[in-house]
N, C-alpha and C positions, 0 to 999 in steps of 0.2 A: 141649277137647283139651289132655293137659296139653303141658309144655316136653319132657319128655323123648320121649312120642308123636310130638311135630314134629322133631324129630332125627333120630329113625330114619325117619321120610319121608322128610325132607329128604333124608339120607344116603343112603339108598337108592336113592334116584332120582337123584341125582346119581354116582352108582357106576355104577346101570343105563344110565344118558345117556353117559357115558365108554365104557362098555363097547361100546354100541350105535354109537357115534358113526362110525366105519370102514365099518362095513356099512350104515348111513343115505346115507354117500356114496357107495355102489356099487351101490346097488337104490332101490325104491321107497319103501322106509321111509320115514316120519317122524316125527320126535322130537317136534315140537308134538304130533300127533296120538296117542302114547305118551304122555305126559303128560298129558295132556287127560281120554284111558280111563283113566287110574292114578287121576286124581283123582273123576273116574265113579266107577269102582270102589271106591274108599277111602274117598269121601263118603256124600250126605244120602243118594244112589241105589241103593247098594251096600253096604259093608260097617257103613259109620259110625265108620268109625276116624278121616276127617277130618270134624271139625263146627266151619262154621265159621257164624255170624250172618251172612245177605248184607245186613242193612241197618247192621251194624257198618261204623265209621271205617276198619278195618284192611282190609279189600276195597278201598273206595276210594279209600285210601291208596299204597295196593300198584299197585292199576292206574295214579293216576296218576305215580308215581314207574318206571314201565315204561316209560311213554309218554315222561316227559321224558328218562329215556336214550338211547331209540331215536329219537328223532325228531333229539335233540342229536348224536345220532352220525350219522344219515344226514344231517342239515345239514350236516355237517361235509366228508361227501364229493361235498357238490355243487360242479363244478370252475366256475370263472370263466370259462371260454373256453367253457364247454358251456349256461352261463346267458347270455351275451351272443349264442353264435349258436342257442340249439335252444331258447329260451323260447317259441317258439310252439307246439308239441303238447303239454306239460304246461298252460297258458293254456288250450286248445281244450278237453282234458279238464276242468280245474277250474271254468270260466268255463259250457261249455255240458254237459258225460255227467254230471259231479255232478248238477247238479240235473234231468236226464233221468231220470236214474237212480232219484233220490228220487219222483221225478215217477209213474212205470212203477210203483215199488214200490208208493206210495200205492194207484193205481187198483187194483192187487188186493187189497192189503188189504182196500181198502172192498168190493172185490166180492166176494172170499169171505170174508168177516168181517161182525160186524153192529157194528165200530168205528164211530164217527164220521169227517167228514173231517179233525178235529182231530187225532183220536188215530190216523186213520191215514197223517197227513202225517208225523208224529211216528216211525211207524214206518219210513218213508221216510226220515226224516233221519239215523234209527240208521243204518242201511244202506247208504246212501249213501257213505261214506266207504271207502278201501282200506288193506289192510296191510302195508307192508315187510317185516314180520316171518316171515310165510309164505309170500313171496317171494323169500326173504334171496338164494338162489343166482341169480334171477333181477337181480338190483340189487349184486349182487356180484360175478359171474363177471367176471375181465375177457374170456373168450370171447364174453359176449355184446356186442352193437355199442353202441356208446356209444352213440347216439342213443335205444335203448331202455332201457338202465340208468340213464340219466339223466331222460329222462319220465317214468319210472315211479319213479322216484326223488324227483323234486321233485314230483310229483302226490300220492303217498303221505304225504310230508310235510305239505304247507299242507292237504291234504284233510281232515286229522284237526281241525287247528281250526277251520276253513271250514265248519266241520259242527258244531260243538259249539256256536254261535251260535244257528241255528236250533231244536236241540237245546233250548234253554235256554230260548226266547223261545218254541216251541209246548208244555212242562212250564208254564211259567208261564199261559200262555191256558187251560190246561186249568184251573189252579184256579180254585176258586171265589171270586168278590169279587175278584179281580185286575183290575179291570177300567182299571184308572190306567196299563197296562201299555199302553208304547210299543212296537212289535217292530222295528219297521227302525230306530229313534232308539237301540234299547239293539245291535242286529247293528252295525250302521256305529259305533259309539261301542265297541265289543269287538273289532272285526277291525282298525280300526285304531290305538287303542291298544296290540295288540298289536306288529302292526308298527312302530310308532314308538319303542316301547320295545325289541323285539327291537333293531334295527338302531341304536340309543342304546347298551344296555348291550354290543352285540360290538363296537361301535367303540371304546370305553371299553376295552373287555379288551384290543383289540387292539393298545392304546398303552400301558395298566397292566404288560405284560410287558416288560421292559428289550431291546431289540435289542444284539446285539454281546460284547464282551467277557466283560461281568457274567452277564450270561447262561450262560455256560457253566461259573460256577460253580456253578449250579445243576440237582442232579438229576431226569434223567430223568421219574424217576415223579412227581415234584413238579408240574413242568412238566402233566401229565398230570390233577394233582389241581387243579391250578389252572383246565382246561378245565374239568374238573369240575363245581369250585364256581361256573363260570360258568353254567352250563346250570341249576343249583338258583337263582342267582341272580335270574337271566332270569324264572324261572314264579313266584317267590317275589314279587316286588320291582312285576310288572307285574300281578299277582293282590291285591297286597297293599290298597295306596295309591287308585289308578285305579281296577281293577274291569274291567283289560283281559284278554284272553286271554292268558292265561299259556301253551299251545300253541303258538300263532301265535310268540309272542315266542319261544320257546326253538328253533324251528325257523329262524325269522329271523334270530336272535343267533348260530346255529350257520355259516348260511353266511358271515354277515359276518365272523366269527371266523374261519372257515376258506378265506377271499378272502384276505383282508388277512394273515393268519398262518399259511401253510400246515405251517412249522414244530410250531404245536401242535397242528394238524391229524396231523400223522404222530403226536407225543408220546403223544397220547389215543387213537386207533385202533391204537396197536401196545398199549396197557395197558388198553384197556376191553371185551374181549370177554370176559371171563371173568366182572365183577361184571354185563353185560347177560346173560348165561346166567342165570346164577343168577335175577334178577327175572324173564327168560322165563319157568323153571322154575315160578318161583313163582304169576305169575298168573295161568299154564294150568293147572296142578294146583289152583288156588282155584279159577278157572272153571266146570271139571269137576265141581268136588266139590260145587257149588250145585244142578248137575242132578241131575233127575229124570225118568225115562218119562213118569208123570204131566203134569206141569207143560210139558213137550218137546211134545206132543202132545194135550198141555188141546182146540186149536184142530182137531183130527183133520185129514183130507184138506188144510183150510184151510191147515192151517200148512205143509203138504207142499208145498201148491200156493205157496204164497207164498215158499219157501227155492227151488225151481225158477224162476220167474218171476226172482228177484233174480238166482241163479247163473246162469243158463241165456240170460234174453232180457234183463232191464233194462240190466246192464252191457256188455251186444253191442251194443241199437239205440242207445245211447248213445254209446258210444267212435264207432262208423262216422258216424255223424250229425255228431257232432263235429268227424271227420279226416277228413269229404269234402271233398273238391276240394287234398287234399296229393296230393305224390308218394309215399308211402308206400306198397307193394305190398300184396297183398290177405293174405299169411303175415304181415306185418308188425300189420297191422292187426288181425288176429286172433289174435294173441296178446296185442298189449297189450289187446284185448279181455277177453281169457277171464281174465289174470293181475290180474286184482280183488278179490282175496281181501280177507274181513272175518277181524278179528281184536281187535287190542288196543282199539283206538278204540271198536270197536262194544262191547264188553266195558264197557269205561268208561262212555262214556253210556248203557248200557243199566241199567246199577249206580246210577247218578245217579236213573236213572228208574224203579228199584226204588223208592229212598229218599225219592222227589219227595212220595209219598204222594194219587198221584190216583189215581182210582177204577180203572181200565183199567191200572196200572202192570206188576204180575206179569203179566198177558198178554201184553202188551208185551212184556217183558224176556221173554218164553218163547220168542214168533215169533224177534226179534231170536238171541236165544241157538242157536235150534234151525238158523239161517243161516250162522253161525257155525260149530258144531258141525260142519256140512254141507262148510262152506267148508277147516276145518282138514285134513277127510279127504281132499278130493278136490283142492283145491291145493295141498296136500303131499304128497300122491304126486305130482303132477303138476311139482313144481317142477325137479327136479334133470332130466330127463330133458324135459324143455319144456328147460331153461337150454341142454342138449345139443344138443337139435333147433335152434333157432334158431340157435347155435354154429357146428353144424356147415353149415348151408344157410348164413351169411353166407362162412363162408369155404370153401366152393364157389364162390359168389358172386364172390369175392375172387379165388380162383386161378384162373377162367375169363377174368377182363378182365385177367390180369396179360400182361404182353409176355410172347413162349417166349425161352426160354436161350437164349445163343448158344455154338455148338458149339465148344471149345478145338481 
């Protein structure tokens, strides 16, 4: 594809997104899922106007530089008073529905598939993980109740790296001759390098910025790029060196940056939605354009059956299993049920696991992809109008306990 073909993509679809964007927030639209068929349509599947190599650097390049903005920015809005008292139902999901979740997926794989248990734990671990990003009104509205934009918020977050571990560690079992291959000494030595490094480099940034005076000679957007360059720091510095999770760390660096510094917490969320658009744009339209009918449905019914199982029942018996015995009402519980969506993360490792080069890889990446695909339609119509429902039943909720006026 040449430079000037990515242009008028680009351009185009960024005109068509501006244009749409008004009517996305008043109907069922949505913009991932417009992007997703643009790039359907314009890709390997479709037209062939976008060709891009899925085992090329620049795919998984692109996904992970998504993933560090989004992840850097929702770390950013996780508040300190919401981590010290509501850390137990994000824990409940990450600690017990993740690996339910993977768990549930696995056993269909193996059952309608002729995968292994290897390669279909593997497909579980794709899956397993959730995405803020097809969420975004969900985890953003302030209508909805803090208590849910916040678990579903900090669950979203550490899930993407909390996954990429075993992700890494069953790619590797699959090879051949690997057999020197430690899993739980290389997982526990990745997860928490990450976080020791996350919560090292935000505490660092969080003193490297002058408080007071001097400070306010300095602009705005500066301020802004300087959060910036901490979040590339973070996944660069703990991926480099160590061989920790650069995920984990850039998610962990973001909340401790944005505890201790809620200052540039505001600087970089009031200047960063516009360059995370763009990367959305971009590695939904690459996503897209990699699909095929073909390859989508290589596994026929099986793979139907298994994007159902994942949407439908693994992320339900999981969340409920998880949040038994909270006070958490049963509308409550079932929405943060159902708002599981797969997106960037699963994207990512599932590109990785293109590129791993084992035998089952492209099948894989097709199940994974075709859950995905499933997940962008039906939780993005579903989002703005789920963010309303909940919305509007908490403050029902709210204005039934409220004391009545007293009469002037």
């Amino acid at each position: 594809m040449s430079f000037e073909t990515a242009t008028i993509v680009l351009g185009g679809l960024l005109v068509t997104g501006a244009l749409l964007s008004g009517l996305a927030h008043r109907s069922f639209l949505s913009l991932t899922a417009v992007f997703v068929v643009a790039g359907f349509a314009l890709g390997t599947g479709g037209a062939g106007v976008i060709e891009i190599d899925p085992h090329s650097a620049f795919v998984g390049d692109l996904a992970l530089t998504a993933l560090i903005l989004i992840l850097f920015r929702d770390g950013l809005e996780v508040e300190a008073e919401m981590l010290q008292r509501a850390w137990r139902l994000p824990l409940r999901k990450l600690v017990l529905a993740m690996p339910i979740t993977a768990g549930i997926v696995a056993l269909a794989a193996h059952a309608f598939t002729d995968l292994s248990w290897t390669e279909s734990f593997l497909v579980g671990a794709l899956l397993s993980p959730t995405d803020p990003v097809l969420s975004s009104s969900v985890v953003t509205n302030p209508r909805v109740p803090r208590i849910i934009r916040h678990s579903l918020n900090l669950e979203s977050g550490l899930n993407d790296g909390l996954a990429l571990p075993p992700v890494l560690a069953l790619v590797a079992a699959l090879h051949a001759g690997d057999s020197h291959f430690v899993w739980w000494k290389f997982v526990l030595q990745d997860v928490t390098l990450g976080v020791l490094f996350g919560l090292a480099i935000g505490f660092v940034a969080s003193v490297a910025m002058p408080r007071g005076d001097w400070r306010a000679s300095m602009p705005a957007h500066q301020r802004a790029l300087f959060a910036l360059g901490v979040a590339f720091l973070a996944y660069g510095v703990t991926v480099a060196a160590p061989h920790g999770n650069g995920i984990i760390a850039v998610f962990v660096c973001a909340m401790t940056l944005g505890i201790r510094r809620p200052d540039l917490r505001r600087y970089f969320e009031a200047r960063s939605e516009e360059i995370i658009e763009v990367v959305k744009l971009g590695i939904f339209v690459v996503f897209g354009s990699l699909l095929t009918l073909h390859g989508l449905f290589g596994d026929g019914w099986a793979a139907v059956a298994i994007a159902v199982v994942t949407l439908l029942l693994a992320r339900s018996v999981a969340v409920w299993l998880a949040l038994a015995g909270t006070r958490l009402d049963a509308a409550t519980k079932g929405f943060m049920a159902w708002f599981g969506p797969k997106g960037v993360a699963t994207m990512t490792f599932s590109l990785l696991v293109l590129n791993a080069g084992i035998p089952q890889g492209a099948r894989i990446f097709n199940l994974a992809a075709l859950v995905v695909l499933t997940s962008i339609v039906v939780h993005g119509l579903s989002d703005t109008p789920g963010s309303n429902w909940i919305a509007a039943r908490a403050e029902r909720a709210e204005a039934a306990d409220a004391p009545p006026a007293l009469a002037v």
